[in-house]
Backbone as CSV, one residue per row, in Angstrom:
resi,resn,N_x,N_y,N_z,CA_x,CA_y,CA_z,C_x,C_y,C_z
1,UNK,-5.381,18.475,-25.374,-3.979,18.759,-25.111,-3.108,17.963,-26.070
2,UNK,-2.226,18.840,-26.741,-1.642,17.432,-27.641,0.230,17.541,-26.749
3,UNK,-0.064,15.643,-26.388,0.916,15.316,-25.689,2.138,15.495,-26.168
4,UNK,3.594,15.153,-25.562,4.560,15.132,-26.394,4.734,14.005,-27.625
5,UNK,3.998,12.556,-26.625,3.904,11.420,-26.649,2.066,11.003,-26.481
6,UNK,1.611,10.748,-27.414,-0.069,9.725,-27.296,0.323,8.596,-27.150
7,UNK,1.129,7.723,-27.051,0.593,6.209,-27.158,2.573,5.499,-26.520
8,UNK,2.105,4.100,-25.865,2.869,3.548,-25.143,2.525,2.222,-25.404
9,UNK,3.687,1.438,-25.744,3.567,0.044,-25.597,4.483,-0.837,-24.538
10,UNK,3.718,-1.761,-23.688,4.724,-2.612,-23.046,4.074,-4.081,-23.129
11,UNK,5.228,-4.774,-23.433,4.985,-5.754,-23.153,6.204,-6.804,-22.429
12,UNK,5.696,-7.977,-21.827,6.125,-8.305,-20.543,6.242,-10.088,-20.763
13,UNK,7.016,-10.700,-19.603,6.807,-11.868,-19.662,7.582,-12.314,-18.047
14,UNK,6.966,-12.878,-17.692,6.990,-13.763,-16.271,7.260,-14.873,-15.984
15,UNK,8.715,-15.432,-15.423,8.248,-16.728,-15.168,8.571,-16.704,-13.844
16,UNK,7.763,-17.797,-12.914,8.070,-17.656,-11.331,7.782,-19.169,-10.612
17,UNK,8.521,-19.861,-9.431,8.409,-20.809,-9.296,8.271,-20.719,-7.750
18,UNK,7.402,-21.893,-7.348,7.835,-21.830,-5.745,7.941,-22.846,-5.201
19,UNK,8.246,-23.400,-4.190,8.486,-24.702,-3.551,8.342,-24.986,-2.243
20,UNK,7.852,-26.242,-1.826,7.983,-26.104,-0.305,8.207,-27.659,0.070
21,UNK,9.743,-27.390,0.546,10.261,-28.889,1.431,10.434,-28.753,2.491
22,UNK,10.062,-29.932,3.816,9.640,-29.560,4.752,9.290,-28.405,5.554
23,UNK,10.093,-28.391,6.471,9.716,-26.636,6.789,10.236,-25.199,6.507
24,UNK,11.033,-25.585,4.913,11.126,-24.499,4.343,10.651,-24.147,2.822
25,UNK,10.132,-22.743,3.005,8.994,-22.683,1.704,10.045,-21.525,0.696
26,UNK,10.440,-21.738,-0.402,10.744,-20.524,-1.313,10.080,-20.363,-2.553
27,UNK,10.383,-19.288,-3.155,9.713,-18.334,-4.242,11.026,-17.466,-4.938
28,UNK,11.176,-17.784,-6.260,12.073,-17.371,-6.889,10.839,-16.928,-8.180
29,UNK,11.174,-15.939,-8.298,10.557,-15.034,-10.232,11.509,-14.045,-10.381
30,UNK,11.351,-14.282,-11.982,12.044,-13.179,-12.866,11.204,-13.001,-13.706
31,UNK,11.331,-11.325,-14.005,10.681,-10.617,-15.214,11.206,-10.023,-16.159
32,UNK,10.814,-9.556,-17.266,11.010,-8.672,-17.837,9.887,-8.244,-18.830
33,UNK,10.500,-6.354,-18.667,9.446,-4.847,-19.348,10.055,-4.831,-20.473
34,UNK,9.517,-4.706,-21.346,9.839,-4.013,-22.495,8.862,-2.845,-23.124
35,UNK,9.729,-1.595,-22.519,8.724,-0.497,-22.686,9.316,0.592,-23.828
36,UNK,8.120,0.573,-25.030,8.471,1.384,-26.165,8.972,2.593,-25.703
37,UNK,8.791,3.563,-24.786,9.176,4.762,-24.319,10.315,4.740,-23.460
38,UNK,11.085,4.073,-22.322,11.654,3.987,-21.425,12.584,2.373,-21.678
39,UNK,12.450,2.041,-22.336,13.292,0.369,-22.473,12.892,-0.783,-22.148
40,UNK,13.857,-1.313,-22.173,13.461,-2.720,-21.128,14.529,-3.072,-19.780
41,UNK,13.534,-3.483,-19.427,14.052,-3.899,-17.767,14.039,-5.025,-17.271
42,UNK,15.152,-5.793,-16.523,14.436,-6.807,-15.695,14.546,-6.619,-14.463
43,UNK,13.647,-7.614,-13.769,13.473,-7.689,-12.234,13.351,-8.679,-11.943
44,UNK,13.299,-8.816,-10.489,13.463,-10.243,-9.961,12.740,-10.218,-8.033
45,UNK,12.786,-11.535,-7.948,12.696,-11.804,-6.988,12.899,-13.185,-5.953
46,UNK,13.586,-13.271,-4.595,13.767,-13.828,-4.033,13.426,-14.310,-2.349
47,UNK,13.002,-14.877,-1.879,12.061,-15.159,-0.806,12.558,-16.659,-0.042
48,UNK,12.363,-16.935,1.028,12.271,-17.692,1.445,12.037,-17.628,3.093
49,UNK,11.359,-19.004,3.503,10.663,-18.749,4.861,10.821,-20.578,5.415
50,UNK,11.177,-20.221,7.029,11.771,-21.479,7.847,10.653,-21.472,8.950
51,UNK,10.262,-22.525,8.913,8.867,-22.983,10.126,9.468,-23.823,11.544
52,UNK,9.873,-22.565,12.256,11.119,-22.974,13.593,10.189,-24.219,14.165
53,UNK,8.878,-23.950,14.580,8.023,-25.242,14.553,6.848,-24.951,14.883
54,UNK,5.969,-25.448,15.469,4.418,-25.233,14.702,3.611,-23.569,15.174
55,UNK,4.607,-23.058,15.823,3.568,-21.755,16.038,4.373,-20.708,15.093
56,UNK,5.625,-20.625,15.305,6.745,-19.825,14.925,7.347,-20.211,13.616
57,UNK,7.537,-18.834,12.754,8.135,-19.091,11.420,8.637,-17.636,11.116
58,UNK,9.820,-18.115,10.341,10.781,-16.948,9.732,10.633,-16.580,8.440
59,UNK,10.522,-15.244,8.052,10.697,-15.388,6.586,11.421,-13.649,5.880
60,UNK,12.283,-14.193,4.843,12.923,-12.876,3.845,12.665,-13.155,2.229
61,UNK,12.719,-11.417,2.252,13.149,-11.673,0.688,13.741,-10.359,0.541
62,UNK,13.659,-10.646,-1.057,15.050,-9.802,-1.645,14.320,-9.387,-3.198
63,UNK,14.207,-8.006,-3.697,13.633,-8.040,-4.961,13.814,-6.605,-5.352
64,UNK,13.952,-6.532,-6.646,13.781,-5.333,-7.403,12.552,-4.941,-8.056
65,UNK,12.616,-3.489,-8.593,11.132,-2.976,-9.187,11.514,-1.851,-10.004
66,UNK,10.672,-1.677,-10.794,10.873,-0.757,-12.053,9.340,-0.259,-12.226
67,UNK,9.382,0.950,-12.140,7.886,1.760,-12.194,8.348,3.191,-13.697
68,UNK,7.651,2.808,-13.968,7.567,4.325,-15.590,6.417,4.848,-14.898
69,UNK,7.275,6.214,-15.098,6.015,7.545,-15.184,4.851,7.566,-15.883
70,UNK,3.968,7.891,-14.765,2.613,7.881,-16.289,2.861,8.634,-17.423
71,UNK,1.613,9.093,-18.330,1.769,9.772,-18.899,0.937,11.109,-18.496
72,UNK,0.403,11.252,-17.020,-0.074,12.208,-16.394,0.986,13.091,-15.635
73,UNK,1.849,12.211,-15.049,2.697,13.139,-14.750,3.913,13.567,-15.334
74,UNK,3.861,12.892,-16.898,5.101,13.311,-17.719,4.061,14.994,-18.401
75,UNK,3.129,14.486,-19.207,2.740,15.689,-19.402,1.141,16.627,-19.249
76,UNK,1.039,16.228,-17.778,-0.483,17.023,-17.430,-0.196,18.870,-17.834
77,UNK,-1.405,19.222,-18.564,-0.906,20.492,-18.999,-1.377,21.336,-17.373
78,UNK,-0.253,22.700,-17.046,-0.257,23.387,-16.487,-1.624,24.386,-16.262
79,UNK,-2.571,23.964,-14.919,-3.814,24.735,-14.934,-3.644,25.738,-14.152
80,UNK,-2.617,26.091,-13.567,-2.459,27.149,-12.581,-1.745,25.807,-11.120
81,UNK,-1.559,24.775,-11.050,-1.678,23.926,-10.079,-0.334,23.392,-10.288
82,UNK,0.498,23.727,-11.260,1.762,23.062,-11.559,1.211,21.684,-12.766
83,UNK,2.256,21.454,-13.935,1.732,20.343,-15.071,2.914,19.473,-14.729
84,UNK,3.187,18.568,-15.565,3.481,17.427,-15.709,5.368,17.755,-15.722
85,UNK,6.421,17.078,-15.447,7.193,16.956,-15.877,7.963,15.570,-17.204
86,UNK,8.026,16.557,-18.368,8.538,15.375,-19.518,9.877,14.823,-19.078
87,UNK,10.657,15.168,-18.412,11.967,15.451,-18.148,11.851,13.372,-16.808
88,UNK,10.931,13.331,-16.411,10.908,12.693,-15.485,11.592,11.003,-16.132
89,UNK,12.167,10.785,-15.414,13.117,9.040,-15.236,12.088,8.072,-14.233
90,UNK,12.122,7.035,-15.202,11.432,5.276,-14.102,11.928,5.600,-13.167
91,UNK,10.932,4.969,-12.542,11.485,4.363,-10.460,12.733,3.288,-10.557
92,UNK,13.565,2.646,-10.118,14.433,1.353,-9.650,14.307,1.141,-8.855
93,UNK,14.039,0.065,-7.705,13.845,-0.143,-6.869,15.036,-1.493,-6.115
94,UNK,15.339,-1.346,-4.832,15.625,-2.289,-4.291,14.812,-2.707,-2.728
95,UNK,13.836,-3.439,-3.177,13.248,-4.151,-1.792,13.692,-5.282,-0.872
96,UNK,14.086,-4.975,0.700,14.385,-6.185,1.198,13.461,-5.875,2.603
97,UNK,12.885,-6.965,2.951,11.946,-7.350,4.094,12.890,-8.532,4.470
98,UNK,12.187,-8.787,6.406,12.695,-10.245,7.360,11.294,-9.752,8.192
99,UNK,10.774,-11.433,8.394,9.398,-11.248,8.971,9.623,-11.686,10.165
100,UNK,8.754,-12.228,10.981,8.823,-13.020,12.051,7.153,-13.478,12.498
101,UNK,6.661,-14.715,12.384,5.045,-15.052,12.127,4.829,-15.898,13.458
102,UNK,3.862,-15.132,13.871,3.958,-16.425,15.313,1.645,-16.617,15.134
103,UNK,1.580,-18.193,15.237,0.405,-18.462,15.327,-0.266,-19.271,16.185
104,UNK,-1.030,-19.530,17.025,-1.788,-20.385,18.022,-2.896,-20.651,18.073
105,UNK,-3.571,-21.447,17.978,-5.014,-21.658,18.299,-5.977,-20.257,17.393
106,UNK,-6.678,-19.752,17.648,-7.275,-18.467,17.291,-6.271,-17.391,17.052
107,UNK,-4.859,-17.352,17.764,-4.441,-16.085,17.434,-3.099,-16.178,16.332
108,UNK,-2.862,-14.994,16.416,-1.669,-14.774,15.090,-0.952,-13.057,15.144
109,UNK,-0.007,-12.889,15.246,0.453,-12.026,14.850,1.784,-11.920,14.166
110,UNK,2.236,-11.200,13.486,3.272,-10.985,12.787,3.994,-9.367,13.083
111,UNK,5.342,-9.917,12.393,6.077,-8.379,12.369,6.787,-8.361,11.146
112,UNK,7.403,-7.314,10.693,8.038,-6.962,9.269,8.897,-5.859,9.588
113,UNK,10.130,-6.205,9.424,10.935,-4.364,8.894,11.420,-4.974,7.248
114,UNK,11.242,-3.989,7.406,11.571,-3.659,5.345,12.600,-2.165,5.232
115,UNK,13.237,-2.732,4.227,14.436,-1.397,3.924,14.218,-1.574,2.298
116,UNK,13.806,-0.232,1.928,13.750,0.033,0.263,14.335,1.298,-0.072
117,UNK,15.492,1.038,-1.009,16.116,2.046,-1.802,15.400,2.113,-3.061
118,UNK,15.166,3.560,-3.371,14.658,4.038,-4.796,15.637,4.854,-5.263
119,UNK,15.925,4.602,-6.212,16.564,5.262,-7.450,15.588,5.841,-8.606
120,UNK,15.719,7.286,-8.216,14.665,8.252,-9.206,13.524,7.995,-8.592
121,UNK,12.997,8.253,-7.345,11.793,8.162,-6.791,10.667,9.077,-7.232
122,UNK,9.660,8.872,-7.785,8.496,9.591,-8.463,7.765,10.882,-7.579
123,UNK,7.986,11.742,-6.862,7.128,12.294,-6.201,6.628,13.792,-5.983
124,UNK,5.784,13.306,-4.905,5.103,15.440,-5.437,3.902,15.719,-6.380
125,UNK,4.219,16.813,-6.496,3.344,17.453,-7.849,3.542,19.070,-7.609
126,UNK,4.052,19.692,-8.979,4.338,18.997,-10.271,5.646,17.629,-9.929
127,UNK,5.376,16.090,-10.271,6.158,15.265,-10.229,8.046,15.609,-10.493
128,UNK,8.763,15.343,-9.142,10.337,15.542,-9.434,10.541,14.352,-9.546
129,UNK,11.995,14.262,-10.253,12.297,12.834,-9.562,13.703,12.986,-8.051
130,UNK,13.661,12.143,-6.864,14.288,12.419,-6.190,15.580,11.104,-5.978
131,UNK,16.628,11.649,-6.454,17.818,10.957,-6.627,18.024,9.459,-5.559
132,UNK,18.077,9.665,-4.576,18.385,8.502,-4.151,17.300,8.716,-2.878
133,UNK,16.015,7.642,-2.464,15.570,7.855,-1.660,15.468,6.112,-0.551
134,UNK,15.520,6.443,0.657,15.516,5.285,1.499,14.036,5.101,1.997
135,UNK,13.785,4.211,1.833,12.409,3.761,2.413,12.111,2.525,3.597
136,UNK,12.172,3.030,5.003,12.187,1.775,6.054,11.378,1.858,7.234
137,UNK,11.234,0.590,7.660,10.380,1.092,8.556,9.889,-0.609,9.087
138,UNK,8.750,-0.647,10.180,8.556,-1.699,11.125,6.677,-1.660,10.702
139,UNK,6.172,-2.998,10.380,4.785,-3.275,10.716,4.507,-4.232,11.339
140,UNK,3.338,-4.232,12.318,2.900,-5.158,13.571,1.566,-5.406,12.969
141,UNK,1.303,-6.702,13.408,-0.119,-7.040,13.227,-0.660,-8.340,14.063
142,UNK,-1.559,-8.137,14.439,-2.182,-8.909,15.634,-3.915,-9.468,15.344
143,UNK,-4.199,-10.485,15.132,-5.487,-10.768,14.826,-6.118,-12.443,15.485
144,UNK,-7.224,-12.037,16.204,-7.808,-13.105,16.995,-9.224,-13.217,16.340
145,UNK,-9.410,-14.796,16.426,-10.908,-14.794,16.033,-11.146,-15.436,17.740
146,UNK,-12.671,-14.860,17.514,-13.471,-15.162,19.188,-14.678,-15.559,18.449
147,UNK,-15.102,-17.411,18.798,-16.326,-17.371,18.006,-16.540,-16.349,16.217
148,UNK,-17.790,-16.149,16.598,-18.236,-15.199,15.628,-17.738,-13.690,15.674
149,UNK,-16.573,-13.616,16.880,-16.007,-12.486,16.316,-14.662,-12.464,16.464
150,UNK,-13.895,-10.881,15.114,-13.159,-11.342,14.848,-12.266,-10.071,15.380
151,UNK,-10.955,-9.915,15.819,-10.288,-8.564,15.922,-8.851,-8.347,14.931
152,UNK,-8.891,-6.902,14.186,-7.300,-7.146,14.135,-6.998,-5.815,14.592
153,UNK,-5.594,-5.329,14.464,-4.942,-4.407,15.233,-3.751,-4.474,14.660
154,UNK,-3.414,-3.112,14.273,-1.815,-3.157,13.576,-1.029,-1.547,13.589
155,UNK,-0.499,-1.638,13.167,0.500,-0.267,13.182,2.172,-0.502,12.181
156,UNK,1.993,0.506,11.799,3.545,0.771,10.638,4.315,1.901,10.963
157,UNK,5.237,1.742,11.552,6.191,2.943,11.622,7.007,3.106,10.547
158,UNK,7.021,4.138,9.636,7.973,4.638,8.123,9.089,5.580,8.303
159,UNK,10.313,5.647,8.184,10.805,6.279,7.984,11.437,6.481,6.382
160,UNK,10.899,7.720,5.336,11.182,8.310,4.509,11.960,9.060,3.982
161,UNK,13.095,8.925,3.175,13.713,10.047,3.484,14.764,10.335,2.015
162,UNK,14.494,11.465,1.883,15.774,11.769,0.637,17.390,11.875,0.725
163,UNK,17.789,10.746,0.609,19.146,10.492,0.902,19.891,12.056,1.088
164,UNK,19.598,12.351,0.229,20.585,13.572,-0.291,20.788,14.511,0.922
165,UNK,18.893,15.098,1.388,19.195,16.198,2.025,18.638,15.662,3.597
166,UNK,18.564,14.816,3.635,17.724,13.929,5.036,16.579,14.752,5.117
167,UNK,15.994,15.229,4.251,14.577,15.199,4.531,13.152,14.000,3.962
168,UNK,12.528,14.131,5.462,11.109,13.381,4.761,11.142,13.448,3.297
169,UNK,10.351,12.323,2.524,10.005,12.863,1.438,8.510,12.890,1.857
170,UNK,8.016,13.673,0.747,6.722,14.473,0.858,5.452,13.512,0.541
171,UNK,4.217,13.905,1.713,2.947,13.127,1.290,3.135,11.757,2.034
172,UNK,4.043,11.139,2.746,4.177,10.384,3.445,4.485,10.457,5.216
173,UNK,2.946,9.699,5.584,3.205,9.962,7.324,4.187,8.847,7.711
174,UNK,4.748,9.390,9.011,5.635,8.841,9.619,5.169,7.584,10.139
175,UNK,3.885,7.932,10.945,3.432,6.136,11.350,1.832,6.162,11.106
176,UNK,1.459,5.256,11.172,-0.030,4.827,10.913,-0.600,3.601,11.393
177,UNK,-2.257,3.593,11.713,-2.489,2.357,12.565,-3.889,1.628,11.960
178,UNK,-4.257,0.347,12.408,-5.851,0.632,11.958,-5.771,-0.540,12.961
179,UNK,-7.597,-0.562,13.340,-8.309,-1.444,14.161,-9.712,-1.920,13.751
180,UNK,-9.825,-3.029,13.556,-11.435,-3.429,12.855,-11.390,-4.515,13.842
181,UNK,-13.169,-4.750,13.766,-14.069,-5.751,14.577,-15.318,-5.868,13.553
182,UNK,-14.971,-7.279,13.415,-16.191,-8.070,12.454,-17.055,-9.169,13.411
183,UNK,-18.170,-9.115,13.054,-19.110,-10.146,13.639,-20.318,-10.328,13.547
184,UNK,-20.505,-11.614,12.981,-21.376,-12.597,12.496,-22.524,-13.034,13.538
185,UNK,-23.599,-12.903,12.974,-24.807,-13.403,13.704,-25.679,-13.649,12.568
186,UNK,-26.021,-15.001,12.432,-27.341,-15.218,11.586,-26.734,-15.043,10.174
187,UNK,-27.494,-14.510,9.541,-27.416,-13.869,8.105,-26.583,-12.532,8.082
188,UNK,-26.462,-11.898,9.379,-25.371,-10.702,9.156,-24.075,-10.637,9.566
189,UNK,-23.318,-9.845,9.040,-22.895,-9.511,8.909,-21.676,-7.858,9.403
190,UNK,-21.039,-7.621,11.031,-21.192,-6.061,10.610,-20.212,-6.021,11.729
191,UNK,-19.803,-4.497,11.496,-18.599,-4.195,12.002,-17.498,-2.747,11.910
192,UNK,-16.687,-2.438,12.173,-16.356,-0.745,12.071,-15.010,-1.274,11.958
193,UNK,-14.224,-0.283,11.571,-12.923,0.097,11.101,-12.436,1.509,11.188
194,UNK,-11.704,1.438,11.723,-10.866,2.806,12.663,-8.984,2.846,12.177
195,UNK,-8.758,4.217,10.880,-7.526,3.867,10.825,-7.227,5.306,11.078
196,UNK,-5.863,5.168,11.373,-5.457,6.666,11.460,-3.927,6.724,11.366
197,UNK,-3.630,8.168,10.798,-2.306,8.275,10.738,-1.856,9.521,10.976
198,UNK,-0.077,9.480,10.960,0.322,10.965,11.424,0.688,11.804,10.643
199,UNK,1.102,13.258,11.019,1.137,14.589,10.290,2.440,13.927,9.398
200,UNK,2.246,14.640,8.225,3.382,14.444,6.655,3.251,15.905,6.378
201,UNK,4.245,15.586,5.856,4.864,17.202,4.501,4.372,17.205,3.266
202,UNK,3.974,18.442,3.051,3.449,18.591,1.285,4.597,18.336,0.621
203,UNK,5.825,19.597,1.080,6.691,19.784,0.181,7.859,18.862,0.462
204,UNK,8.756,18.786,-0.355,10.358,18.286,-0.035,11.739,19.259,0.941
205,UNK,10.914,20.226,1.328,11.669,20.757,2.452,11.072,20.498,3.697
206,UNK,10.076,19.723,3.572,9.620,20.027,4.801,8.786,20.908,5.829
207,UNK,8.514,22.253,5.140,8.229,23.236,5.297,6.590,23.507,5.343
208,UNK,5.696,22.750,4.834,4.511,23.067,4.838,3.654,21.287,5.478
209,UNK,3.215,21.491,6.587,2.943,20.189,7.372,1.394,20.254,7.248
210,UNK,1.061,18.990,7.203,-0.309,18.586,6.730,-0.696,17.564,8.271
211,UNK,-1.743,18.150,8.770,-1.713,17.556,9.963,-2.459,15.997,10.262
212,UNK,-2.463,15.245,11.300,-2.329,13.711,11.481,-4.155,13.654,11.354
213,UNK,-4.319,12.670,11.218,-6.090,12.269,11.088,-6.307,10.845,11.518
214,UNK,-7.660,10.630,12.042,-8.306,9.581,11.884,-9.640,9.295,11.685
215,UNK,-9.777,8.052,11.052,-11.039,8.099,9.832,-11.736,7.111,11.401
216,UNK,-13.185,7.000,11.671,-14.057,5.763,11.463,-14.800,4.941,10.347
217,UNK,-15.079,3.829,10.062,-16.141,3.312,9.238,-16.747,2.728,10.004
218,UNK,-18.667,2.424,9.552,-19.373,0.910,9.589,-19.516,0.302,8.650
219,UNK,-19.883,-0.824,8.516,-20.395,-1.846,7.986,-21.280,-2.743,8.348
220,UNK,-22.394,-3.289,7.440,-23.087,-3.991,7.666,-23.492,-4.843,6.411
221,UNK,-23.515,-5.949,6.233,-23.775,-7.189,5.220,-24.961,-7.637,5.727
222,UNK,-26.071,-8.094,5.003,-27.189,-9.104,5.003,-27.332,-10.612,4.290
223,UNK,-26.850,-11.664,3.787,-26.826,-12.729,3.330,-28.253,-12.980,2.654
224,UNK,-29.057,-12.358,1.941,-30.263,-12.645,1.202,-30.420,-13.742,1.194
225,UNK,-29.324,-14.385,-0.038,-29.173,-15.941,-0.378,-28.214,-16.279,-0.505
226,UNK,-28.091,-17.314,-0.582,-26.597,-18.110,-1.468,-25.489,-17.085,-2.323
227,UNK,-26.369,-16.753,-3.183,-25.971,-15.915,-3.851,-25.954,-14.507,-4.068
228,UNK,-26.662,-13.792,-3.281,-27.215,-12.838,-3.056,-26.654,-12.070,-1.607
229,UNK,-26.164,-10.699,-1.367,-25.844,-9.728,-0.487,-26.353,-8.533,0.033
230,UNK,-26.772,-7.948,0.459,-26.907,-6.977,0.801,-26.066,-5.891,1.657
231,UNK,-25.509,-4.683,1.206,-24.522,-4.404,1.802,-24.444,-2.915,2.180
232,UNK,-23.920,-2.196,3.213,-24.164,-1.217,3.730,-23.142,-0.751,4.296
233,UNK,-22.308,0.520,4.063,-21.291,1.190,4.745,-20.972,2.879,5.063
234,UNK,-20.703,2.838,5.786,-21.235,4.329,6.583,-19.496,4.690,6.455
235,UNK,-18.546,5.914,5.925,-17.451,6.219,5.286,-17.525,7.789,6.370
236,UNK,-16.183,7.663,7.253,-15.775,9.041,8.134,-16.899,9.302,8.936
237,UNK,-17.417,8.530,10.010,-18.703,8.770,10.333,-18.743,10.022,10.990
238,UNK,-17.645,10.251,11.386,-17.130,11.772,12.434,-16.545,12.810,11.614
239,UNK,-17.453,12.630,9.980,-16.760,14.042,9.179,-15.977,14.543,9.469
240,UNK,-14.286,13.954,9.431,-13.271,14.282,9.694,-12.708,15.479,8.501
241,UNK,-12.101,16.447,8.714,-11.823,17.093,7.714,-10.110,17.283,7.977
242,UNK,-9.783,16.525,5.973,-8.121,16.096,6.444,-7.871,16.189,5.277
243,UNK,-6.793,16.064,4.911,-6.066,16.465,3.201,-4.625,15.239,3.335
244,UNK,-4.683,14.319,2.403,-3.302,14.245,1.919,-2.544,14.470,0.995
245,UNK,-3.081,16.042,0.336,-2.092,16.871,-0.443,-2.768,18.250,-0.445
246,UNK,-2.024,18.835,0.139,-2.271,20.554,-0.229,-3.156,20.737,-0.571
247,UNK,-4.390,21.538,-0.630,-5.576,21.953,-1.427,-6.342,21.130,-1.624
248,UNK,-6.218,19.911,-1.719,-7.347,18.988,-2.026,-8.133,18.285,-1.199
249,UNK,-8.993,18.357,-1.482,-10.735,18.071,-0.427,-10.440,16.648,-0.292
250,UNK,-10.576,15.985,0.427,-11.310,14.372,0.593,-12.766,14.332,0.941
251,UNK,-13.416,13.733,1.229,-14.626,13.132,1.216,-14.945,13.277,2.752
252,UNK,-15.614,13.743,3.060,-16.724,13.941,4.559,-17.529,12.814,4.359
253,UNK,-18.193,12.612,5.873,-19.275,11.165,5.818,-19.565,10.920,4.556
254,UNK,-19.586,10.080,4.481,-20.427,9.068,3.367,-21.143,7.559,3.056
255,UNK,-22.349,7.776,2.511,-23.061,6.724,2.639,-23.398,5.920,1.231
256,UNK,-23.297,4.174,1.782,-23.479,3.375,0.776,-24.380,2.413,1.067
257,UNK,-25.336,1.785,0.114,-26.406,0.882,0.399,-26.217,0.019,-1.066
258,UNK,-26.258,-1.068,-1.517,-25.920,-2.086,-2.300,-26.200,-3.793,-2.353
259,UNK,-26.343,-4.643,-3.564,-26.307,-5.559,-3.129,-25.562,-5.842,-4.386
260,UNK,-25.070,-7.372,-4.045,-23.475,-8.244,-4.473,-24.026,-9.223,-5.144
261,UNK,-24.375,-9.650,-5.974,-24.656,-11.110,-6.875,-23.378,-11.612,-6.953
262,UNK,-23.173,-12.896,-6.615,-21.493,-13.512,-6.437,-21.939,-15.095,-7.016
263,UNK,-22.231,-15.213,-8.420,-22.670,-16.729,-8.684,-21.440,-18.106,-8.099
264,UNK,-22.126,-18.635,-8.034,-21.115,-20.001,-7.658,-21.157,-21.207,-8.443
C-alpha cells in the first residue's frame, strides 16, 4: 500500500518530581512531544494526596494528554470493511480524578470518580474524530488477604458521551466488574478470575447494540525452583461467544501450559 505518509518521528523529554512531607505526598511532571507529522505538544501533570490518619487517605489530580493517530487509522487501505481516515486530528485531553483510600489490617479498599474531556476523540472504525467528548464515571475496589488467600472485587461505572449529540460514544460499556481469588499452598500457586461487562454500541448513533458478557479464567503456577515456573491458564472456560466490535470473532476457551525463567 503506498501510504500518504511512511515514516514518523517523535521525540520527547520528561521531567517529573515527587515529594512526600508528612502526611502529604505530591507529584508534579511536565512533558513535551515533538511530533514530525502533528507538532509539538506539552502536557502536564498534577497530584496530590493527604493521609487523614493511619487507615484513611485522600487523593487528586489534575493532567493533560495528547494522543496522534496511528498510522493505521490515518491510512488503512479500504478492504470492503471501511480504511483509514487521513483527515483525522490528535486526541487533547483533560484528566481530573479525587480518590478516597481506606486500609486496615488485611483489608483495603478504594474509590475513584474521574471526569475526562477529549477534544478530537479517536473513535470507531473507519476512525472519526468526535468533537468534544466527556468521559466520567465511579471505580470501587475492595481487596482482603486471608492467610494464603487472597480476594479482590471491583466494579466501574462509565458514563461516555459525545457532547454534541448526548450519545454514548461507541465500543464502550456502561459498567463493568471483575472478581479473582488467588491461593497459595506449597509450591502452588492457583486461582480464577471472573470479569464481566455491559451491552455498548457499535455505532455513534447508538443504533446497533452489542450485547453484555462475562468471561471466566483459571490459573495455576508450580514454583519448580528459585528460578524456575511452571504455568497454566485455562481462557473463557464457558466458551462465551461475545464481540467488542461488529463482526469480529474473539477467542472461545483457550488453553495455555508454560514455564517462566525469572533470573535473580
Amino acid at each position: 500500500t503506498d501510504y500518504m505518509k511512511d515514516e514518523r518521528a517523535v521525540s520527547a523529554w520528561m521531567l517529573g518530581w515527587t515529594g512526600r512531607i508528612d502526611a502529604h505526598s505530591l507529584q508534579a511532571n511536565l512533558r513535551y512531544d515533538d511530533n514530525s507529522q502533528f507538532g509539538g505538544e506539552t502536557t502536564g501533570l498534577l497530584s496530590y494526596g493527604y493521609a487523614l490518619n493511619a487507615q484513611w487517605s485522600v487523593h487528586g489530580s489534575v493532567a493533560t494528554a495528547f494522543n496522534a493517530p496511528t498510522f493505521n487509522q490515518l491510512y488503512w487501505p479500504d478492504t470492503g470493511f471501511g480504511g483509514g481516515n487521513p483527515n483525522l486530528k490528535p486526541e487533547r485531553a483533560l484528566n481530573r480524578e479525587i480518590g478516597l483510600r481506606w486500609a486496615q489490617g488485611v483489608h483495603a479498599a478504594d474509590a475513584t470518580y474521574y471526569d475526562n474531556k477529549v477534544r478530537d476523540l479517536i473513535s470507531g472504525w473507519p476512525a472519526i474524530n468526535v468533537n468534544e467528548a466527556r468521559l466520567k464515571g465511579v471505580e470501587l475496589a475492595y481487596r482482603v488477604a486471608l492467610g494464603n488467600l487472597s480476594l479482590q472485587v471491583g466494579a466501574d461505572w462509565l458514563d461516555a458521551r459525545d457532547q454534541a449529540t448526548d450519545k454514548r460514544l461507541a465500543r464502550r460499556a456502561g459498567s463493568a466488574g471483575f472478581f479473582s481469588v488467588d491461593h497459595r499452598r506449597g509450591a502452588w500457586n492457583y486461582g480464577l478470575d471472573v470479569n464481566a461487562q455491559s451491552h455498548r454500541y457499535e455505532n455513534p448513533s447508538n443504533t446497533q447494540r452489542l450485547a453484555g458478557f462475562g468471561l471466566v479464567d483459571l490459573f495455576a503456577n508450580y514454583q519448580l525452583a528459585p528460578e524456575w515456573r511452571l504455568e497454566m491458564r485455562a481462557n473463557n472456560i464457558l466458551d462465551k461467544d461475545y464481540e467488542l466490535a461488529r463482526g469480529y470473532a474473539t477467542e472461545g476457551d483457550s488453553y495455555f501450559i508454560g514455564v517462566r525463567y525469572s533470573p535473580r
